[in-house]
C-alpha positions as semicolon CSV with decimal commas, in nm:
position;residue;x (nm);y (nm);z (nm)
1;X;-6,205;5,570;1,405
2;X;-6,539;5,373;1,381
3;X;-6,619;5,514;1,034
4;X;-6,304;5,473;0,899
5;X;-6,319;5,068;0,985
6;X;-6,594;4,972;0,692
7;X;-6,298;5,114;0,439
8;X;-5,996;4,995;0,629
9;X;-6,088;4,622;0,559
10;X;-6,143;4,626;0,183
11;X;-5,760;4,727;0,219
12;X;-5,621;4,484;0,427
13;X;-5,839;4,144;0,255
14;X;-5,801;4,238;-0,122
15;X;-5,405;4,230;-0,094
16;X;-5,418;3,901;0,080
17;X;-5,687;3,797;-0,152
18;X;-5,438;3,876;-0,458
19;X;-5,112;3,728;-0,278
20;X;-5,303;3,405;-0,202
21;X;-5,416;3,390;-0,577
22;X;-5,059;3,466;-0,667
23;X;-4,940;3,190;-0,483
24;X;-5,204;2,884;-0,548
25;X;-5,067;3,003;-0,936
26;X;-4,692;2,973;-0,902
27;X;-4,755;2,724;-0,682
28;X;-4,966;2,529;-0,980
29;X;-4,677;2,639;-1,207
30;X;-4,382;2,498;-1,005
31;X;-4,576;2,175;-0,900
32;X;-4,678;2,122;-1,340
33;X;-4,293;2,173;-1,388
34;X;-4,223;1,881;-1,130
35;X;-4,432;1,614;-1,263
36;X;-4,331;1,735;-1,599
37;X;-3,985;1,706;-1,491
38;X;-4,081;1,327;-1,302
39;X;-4,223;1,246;-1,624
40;X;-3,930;1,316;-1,836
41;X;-3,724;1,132;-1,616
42;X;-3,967;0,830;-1,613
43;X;-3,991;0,868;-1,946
44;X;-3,604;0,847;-2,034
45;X;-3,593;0,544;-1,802
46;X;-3,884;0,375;-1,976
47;X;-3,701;0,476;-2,323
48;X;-3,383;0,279;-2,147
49;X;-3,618;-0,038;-2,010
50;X;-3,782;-0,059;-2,336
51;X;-3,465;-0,020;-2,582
52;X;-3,347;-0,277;-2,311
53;X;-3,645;-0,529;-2,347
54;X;-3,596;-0,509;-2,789
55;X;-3,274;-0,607;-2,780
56;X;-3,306;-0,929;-2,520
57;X;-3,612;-1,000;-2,776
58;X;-3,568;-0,889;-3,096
59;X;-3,145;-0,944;-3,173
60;X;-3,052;-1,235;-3,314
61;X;-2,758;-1,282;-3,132
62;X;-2,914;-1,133;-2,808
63;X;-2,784;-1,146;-2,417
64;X;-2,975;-1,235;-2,092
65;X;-3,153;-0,937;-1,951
66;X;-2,887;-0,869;-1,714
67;X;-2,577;-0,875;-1,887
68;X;-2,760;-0,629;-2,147
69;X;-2,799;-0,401;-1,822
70;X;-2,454;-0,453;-1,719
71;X;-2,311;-0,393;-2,052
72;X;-2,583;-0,047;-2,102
73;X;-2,386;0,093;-1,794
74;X;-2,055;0,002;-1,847
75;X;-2,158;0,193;-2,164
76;X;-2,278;0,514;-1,980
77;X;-1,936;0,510;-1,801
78;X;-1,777;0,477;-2,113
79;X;-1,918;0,812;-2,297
80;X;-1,876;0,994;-1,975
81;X;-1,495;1,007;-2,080
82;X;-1,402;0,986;-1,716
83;X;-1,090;0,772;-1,721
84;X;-1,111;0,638;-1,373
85;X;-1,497;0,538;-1,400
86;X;-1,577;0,174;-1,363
87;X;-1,814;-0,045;-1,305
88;X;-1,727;-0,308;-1,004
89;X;-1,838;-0,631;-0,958
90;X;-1,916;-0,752;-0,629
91;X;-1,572;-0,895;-0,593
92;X;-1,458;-0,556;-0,722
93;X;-1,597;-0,350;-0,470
94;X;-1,481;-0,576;-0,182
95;X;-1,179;-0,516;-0,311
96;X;-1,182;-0,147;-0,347
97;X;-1,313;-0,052;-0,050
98;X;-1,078;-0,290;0,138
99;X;-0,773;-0,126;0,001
100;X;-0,907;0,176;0,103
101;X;-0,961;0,063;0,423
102;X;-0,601;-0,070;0,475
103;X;-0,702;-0,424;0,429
104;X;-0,440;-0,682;0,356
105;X;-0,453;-0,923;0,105
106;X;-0,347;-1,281;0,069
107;X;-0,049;-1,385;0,318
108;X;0,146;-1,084;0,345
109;X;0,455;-1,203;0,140
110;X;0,657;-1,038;-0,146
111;X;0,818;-1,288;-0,379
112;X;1,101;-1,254;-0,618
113;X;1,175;-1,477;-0,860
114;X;1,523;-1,612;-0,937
115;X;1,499;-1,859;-1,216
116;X;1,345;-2,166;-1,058
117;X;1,409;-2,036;-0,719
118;X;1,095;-1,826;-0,535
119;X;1,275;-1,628;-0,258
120;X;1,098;-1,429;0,045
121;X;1,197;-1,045;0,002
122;X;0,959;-0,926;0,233
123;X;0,706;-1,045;0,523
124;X;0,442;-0,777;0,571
125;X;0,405;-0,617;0,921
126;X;0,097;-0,730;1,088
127;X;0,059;-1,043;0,858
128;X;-0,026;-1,361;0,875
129;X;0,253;-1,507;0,743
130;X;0,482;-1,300;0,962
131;X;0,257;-1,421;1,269
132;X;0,329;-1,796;1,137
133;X;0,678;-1,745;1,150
134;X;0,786;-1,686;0,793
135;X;1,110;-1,528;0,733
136;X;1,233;-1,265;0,473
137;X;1,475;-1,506;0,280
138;X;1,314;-1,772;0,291
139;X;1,266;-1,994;-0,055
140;X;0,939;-2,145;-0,112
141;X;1,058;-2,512;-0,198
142;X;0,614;-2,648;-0,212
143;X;0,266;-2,478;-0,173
144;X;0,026;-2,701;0,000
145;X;0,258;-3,000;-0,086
146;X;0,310;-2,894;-0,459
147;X;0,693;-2,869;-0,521
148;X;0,712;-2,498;-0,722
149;X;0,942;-2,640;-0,944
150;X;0,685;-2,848;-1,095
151;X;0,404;-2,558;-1,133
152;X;0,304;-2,419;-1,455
153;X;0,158;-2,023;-1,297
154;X;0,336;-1,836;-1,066
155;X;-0,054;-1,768;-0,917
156;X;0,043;-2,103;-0,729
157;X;0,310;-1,971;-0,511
158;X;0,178;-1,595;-0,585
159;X;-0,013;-1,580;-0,256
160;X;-0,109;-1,239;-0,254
161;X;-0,329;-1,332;-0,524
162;X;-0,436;-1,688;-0,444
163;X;-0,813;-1,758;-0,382
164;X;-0,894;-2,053;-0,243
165;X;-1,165;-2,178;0,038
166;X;-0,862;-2,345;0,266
167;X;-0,838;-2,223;0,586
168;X;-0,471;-2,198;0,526
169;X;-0,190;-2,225;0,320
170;X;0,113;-2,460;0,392
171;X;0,413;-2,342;0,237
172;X;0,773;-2,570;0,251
173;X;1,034;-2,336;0,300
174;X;1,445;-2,383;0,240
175;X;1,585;-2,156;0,543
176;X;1,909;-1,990;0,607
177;X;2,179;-2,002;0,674
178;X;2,199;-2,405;0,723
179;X;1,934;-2,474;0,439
180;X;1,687;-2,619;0,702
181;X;1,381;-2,770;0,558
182;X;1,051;-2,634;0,745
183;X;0,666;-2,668;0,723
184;X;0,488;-2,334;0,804
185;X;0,090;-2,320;0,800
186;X;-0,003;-1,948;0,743
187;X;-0,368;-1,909;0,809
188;X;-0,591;-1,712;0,555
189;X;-0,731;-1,451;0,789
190;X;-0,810;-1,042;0,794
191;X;-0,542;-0,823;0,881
192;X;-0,440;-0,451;0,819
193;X;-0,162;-0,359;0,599
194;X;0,061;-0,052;0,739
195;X;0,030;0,260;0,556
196;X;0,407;0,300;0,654
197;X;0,604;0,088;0,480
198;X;0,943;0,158;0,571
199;X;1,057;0,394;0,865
200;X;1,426;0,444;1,057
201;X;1,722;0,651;1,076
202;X;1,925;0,725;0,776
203;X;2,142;0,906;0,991
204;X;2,135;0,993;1,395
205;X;1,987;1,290;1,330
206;X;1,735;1,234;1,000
207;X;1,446;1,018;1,035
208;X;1,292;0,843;0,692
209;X;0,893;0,756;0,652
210;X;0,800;0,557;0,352
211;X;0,436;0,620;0,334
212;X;0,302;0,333;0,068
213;X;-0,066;0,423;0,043
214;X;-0,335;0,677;0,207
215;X;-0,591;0,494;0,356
216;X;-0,767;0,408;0,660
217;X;-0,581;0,542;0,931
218;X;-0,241;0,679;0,742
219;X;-0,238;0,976;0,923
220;X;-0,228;0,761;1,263
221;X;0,059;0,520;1,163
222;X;0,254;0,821;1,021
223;X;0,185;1,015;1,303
224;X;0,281;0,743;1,537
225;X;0,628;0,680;1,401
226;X;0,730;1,032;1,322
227;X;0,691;1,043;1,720
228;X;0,930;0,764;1,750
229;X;1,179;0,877;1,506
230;X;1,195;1,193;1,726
231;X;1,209;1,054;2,043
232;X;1,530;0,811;1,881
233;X;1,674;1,171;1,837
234;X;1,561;1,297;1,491
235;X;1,596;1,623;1,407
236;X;1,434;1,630;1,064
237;X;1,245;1,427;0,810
238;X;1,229;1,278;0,456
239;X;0,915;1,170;0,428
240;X;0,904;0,949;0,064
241;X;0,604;0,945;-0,134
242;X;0,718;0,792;-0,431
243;X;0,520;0,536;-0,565
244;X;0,224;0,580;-0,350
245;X;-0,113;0,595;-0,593
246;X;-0,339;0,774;-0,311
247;X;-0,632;0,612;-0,151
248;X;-0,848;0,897;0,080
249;X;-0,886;1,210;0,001
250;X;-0,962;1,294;0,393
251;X;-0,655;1,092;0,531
252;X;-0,438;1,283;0,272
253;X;-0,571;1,590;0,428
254;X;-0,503;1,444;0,792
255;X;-0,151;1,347;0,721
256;X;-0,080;1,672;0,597
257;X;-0,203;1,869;0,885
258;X;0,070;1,697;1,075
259;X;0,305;1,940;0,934
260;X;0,082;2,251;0,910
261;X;-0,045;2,554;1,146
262;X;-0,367;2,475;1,209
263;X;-0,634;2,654;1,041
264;X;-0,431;2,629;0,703
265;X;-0,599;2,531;0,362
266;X;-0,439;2,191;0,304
267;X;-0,699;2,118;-0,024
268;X;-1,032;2,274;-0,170
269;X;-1,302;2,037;-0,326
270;X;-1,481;2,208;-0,632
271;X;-1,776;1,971;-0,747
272;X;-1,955;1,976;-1,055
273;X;-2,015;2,336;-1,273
274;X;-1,715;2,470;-1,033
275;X;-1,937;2,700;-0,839
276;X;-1,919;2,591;-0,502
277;X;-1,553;2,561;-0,342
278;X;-1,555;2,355;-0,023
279;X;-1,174;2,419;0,155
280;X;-1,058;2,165;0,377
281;X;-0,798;2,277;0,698
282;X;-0,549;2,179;0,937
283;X;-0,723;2,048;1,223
284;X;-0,397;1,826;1,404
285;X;-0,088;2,011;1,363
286;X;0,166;1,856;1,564
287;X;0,536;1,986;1,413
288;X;0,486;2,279;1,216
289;X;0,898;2,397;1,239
290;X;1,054;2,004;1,167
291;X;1,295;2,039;0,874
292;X;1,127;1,810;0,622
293;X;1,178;1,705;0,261
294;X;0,893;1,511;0,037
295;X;1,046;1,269;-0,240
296;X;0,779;1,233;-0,546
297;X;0,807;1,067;-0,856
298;X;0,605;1,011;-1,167
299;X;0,371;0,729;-0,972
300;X;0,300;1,011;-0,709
301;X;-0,084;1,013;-0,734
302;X;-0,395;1,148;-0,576
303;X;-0,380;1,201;-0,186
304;X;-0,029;1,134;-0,175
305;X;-0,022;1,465;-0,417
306;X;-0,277;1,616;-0,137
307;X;-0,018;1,587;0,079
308;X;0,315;1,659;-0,145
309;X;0,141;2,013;-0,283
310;X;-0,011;2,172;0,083
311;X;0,324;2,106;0,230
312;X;0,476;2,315;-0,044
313;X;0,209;2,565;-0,099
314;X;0,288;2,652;0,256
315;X;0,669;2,647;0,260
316;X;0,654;2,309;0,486
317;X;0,857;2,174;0,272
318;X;1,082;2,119;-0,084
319;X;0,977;1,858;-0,285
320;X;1,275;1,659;-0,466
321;X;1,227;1,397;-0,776
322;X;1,031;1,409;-1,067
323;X;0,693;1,588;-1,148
324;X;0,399;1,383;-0,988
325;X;0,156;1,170;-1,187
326;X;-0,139;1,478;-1,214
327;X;-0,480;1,304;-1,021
328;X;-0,634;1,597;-0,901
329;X;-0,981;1,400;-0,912
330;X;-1,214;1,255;-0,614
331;X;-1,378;0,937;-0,697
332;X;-1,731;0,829;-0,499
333;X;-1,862;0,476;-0,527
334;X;-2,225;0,386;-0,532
335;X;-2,391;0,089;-0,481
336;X;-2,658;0,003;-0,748
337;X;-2,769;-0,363;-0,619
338;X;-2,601;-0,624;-0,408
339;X;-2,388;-0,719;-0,709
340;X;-2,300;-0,402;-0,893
341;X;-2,167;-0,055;-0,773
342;X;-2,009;0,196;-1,013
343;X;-1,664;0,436;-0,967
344;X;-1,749;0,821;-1,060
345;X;-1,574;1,097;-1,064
346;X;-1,755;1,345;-0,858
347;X;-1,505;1,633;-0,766
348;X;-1,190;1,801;-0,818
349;X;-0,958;1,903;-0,567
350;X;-0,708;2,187;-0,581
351;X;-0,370;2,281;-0,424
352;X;-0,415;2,550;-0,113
353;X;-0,317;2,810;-0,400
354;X;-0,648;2,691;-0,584
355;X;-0,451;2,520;-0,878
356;X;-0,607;2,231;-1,024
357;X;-0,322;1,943;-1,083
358;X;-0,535;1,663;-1,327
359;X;-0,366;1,549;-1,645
360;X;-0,422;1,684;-1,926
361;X;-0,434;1,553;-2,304
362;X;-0,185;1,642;-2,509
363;X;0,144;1,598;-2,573
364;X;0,485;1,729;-2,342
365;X;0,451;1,979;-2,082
366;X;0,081;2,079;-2,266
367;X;-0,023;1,732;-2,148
368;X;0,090;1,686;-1,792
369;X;-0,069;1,782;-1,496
370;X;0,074;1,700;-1,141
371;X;0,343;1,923;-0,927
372;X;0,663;2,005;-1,048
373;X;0,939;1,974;-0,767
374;X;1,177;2,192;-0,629
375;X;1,476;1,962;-0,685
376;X;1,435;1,809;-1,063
377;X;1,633;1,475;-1,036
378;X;1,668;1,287;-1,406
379;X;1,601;0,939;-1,198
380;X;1,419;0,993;-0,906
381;X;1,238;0,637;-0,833
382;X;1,336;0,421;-0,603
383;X;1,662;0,208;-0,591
384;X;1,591;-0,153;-0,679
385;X;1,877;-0,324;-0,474
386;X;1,857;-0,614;-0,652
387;X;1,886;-0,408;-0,982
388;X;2,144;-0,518;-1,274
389;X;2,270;-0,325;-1,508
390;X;2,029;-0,275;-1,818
391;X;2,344;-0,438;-2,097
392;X;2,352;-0,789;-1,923
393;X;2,237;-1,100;-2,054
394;X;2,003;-1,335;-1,902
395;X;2,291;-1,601;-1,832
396;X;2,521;-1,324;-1,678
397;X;2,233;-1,223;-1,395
398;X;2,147;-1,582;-1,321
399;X;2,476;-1,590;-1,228
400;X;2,515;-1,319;-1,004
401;X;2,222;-1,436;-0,856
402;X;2,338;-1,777;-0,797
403;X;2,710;-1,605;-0,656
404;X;2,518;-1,410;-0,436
405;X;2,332;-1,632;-0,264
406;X;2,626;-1,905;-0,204
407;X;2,839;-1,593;-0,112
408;X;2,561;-1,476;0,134
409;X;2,491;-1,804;0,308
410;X;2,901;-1,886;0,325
411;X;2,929;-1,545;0,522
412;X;2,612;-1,622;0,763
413;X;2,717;-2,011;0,828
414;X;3,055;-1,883;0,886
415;X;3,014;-1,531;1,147
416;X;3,194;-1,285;0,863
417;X;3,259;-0,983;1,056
418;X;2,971;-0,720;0,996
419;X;3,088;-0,450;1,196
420;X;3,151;-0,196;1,005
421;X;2,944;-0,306;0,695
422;X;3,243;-0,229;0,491
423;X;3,413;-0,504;0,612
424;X;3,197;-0,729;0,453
425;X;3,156;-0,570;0,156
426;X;3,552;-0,629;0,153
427;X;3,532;-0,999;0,225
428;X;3,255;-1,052;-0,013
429;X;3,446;-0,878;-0,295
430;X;3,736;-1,082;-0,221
431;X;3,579;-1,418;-0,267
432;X;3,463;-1,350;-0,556
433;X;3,744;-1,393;-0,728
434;X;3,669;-1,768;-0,804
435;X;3,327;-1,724;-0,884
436;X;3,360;-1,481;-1,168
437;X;3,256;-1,609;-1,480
438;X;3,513;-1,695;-1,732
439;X;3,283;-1,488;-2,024
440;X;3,394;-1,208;-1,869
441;X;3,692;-1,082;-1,928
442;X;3,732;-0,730;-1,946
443;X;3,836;-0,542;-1,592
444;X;3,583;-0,264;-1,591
445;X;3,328;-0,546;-1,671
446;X;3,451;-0,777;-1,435
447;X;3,470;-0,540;-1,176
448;X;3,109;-0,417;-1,262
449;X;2,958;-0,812;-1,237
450;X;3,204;-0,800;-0,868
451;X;3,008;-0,481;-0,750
452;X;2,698;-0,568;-0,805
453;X;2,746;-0,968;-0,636
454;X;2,866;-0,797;-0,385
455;X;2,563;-0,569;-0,311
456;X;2,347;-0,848;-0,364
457;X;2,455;-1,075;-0,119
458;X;2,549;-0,807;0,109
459;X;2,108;-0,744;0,065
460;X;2,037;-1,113;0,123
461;X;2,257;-1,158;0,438
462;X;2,082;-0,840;0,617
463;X;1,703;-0,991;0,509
464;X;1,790;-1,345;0,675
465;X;1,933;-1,077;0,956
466;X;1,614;-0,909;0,955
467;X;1,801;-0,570;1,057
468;X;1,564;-0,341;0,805
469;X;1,751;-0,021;0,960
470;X;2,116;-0,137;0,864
471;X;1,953;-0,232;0,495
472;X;1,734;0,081;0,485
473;X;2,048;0,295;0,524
474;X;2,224;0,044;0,290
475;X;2,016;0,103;0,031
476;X;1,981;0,465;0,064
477;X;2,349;0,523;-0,028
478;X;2,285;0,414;-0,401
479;X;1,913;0,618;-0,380
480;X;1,974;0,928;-0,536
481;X;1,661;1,102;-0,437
482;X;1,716;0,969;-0,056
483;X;2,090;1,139;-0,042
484;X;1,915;1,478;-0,206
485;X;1,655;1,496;0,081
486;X;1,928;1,472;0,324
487;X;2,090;1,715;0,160
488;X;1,834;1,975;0,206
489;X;1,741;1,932;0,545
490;X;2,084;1,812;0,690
491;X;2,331;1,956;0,430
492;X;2,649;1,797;0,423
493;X;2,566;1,488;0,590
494;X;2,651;1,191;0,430
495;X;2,466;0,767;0,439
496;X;2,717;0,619;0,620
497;X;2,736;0,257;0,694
498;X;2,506;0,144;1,030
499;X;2,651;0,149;1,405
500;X;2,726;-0,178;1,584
501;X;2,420;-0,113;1,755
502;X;2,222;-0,069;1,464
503;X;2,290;-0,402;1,323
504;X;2,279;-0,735;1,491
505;X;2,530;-0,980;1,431
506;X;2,507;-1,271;1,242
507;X;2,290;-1,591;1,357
508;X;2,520;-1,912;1,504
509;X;2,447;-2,207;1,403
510;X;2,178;-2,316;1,680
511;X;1,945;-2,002;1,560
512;X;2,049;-1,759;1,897
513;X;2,237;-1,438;1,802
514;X;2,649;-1,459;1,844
515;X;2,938;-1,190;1,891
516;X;3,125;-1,173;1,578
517;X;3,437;-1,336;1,545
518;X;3,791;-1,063;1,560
């Protein structure tokens, strides 16, 4: 074996000799092509800086340096041809990432506007301004001492949308039923807006989720009173999704695992050149055999389609209303410096059968995108109870407006009997007999203008009630999509009006709660 060594050597360097060779090359090779490639790149961003710098010296009409920059990407975004890119301010941001994050904004208060008047249609759970005390029905009389009357803007009195460095926000309010003058100071601080916007029993056996928005912690509130819905002795769901835009892709994922075995696809990511698809599962399930019905609509966007198209991908559910709006995109925002970030579209998403749902240009079906539901209704968005028909003049509303509410704070002041609801509908309907306008004078319109007083003061005595259950189920009688998800997963079962115990009666005079009078 000793001669053999002197030729067994030459074998064993040489090769390593010619595979370290090999590799100092395409090592060289690769290592050129990246500083190539860096100096590309720098050089495209020098060809940016320095088109940059000959405008902001050379135009006659020229811009600071910064705004050129600002206006250079807004122009990137532009040619991108992404239709939910943006560039955000810092304001901007702040603002997107709070909504994502549940954050509420301004006092919590939803304003409708009759005329002159500014009434209270909603306080927002969790708010400040339902912490202060304000009331749904309540009409904003002054803003920080400013009678409304007198301003120009509704920004004034708009206060989700009023800025201002004041601690708080004094608003003079007109109560009910006794028209009560009161001063409430609603503090301007951070508080968390409920995913769930609405929640109760339709019926004693069908529970109803309104789910307004997907984001922080959607899955949690939903979660949370689906359990309580249950425990109250539903037996199945409609869960509505109309309206609601989206928000987290994850938290549309999470909400819809409630529903599903887990280990199911609920969604699939596919990012850019479609070659990598990243599937997203089940990971909660809590009720995968509750009878459950999703209502969409045409506003039905993003996660709230996550959730809408696993449910009926697996057979969770039918979907009733009208085809959803088609965002089958994931946005990503990154920061750029303390006062600019910009919005990008950075994935797509796809239903657990792996079909993409983004809109599409074009014109009719060719141009929609979105999921088509299993019950097609011709209106499917939600009933406006303070709707009027679409033929009457301005004059005519004002005056069912102005009926309503005198009709509506007779019946409180008074004790009208509320129990059944029918029976005020009845008394309502039969004091209006004085009130009706002498312009009209046809029956079937006079009996129209009666209906609809009636169902508007009938709304504005259960607000200054605040029994949301008795108007939720109110409401839901004249909410075609609402009575077709009861149909599926209760068929047969009919809105009917609320139980005694389901609505409270009506306030006496010194503010504490009274039996109704025989």
């Amino acid at each position: 074996m000793s001669r053999l060594r002197p030729f067994v050597r030459p074998l064993v360097i040489v090769p390593l000799v010619a595979i370290a060779t090999g590799g100092a090359f395409v090592g060289g090779m690769l290592y050129e092509r990246d500083v190539a490639r860096a100096r590309d790149e720098w050089g495209e961003a020098r060809l940016l800086s320095t088109a940059i710098d000959s405008v902001r010296v050379n135009a006659l009409d020229s811009l600071p340096g910064e705004e050129l920059i600002r206006r250079a990407v807004s122009g990137m975004l532009r040619e991108l041809q992404d239709p939910y890119a943006a560039m955000l301010s810092t304001d901007g941001f702040e603002q997107y990432r709070g909504t994502l994050q549940g954050a509420g904004r301004g006092l919590g208060i939803a304003i409708r506007r009759d005329g002159a008047s500014h009434r209270i249609t909603d306080v927002a759970e969790g708010s400040p301004a339902l912490a202060a005390g304000v009331r749904a029905g309540d009409r904003i009389l002054a803003v920080n001492g400013v009678p409304v009357a007198a301003t120009a803007s509704a920004g004034v009195f708009d206060t989700d949308s009023t800025r201002s460095p004041a601690s708080q926000v004094v608003l003079t309010l007109w109560r009910a039923p006794h028209g009560d003058t009161v001063r409430v100071a609603v503090p301007r601080t951070a508080w968390h807006r409920p995913a769930v916007a609405e929640h109760g029993l339709l019926v004693d056996s069908v529970g109803y989720v309104r789910l307004s928005t997907i984001s922080a912690r959607s899955a949690d509130e939903l979660e949370s009173q689906v359990e309580e819905l249950l425990r109250r002795g539903a037996q199945s769901l409609v869960l509505d999704l109309r309206g609601n835009a989206g928000g987290l892709f994850e938290e549309g994922v999470r909400a819809a695992s409630l529903f599903l075995p887990r280990g199911a696809i609920v969604s699939s990511l596919v990012g850019r050149g479609n070659t990598e698809v990243q599937p997203y599962r089940a990971r909660q399930s809590r009720w995968t055999e509750l009878p459950l019905t999703v209502l969409v609509d045409g506003r039905t966007a993003s996660a709230a389609e996550v959730i809408a198209a696993a449910l009926q991908d697996h057979g969770r559910a039918l979907l009733v209303g009208s085809p959803t709006y088609g965002k089958g995109l994931v946005q990503r925002v990154v920061r750029l410096s303390s006062d600019i970030a910009i919005r990008l579209t950075t994935a797509r998403w796809l239903t657990p059968r792996g079909v993409a749902l983004e809109r599409r240009t074009g014109k009719g079906a060719a141009g929609h995108g979105g999921i088509e539901p299993d019950v097609l209704l011709d209106y499917a968005v939600r009933h406006d109870p303070y709707s009027v028909p679409s033929g009457w003049s301005d004059a005519t509303a004002r005056s069912a407006s102005i009926a309503a509410d005198s009709l509506a704070m007779r019946a409180l002041r008074e004790q009208w009997p509320t129990r059944p609801l029918s029976l005020l509908e009845k008394h309502l309907a039969d004091s209006l007999s004085a009130l009706t306008p002498a312009t009209i004078r046809a029956a079937d319109a006079r009996a129209e203008w009666t209906a609809v007083v009636t169902r508007h003061a009938v709304v504005r005595v259960l607000e200054v009630e605040r029994a949301p259950e008795a108007l939720l189920r109110y409401v839901a009688r004249d909410d075609a999509a609402v009575r077709a998800g009861i149909d599926v997963v209760a068929p047969g079962t009919e809105v009917t009006h609320v139980t005694p115990q389901q609505l409270p009666p009506l306030l006496a005079p010194s503010g504490r709660r009274a039996q109704p009078k025989p």
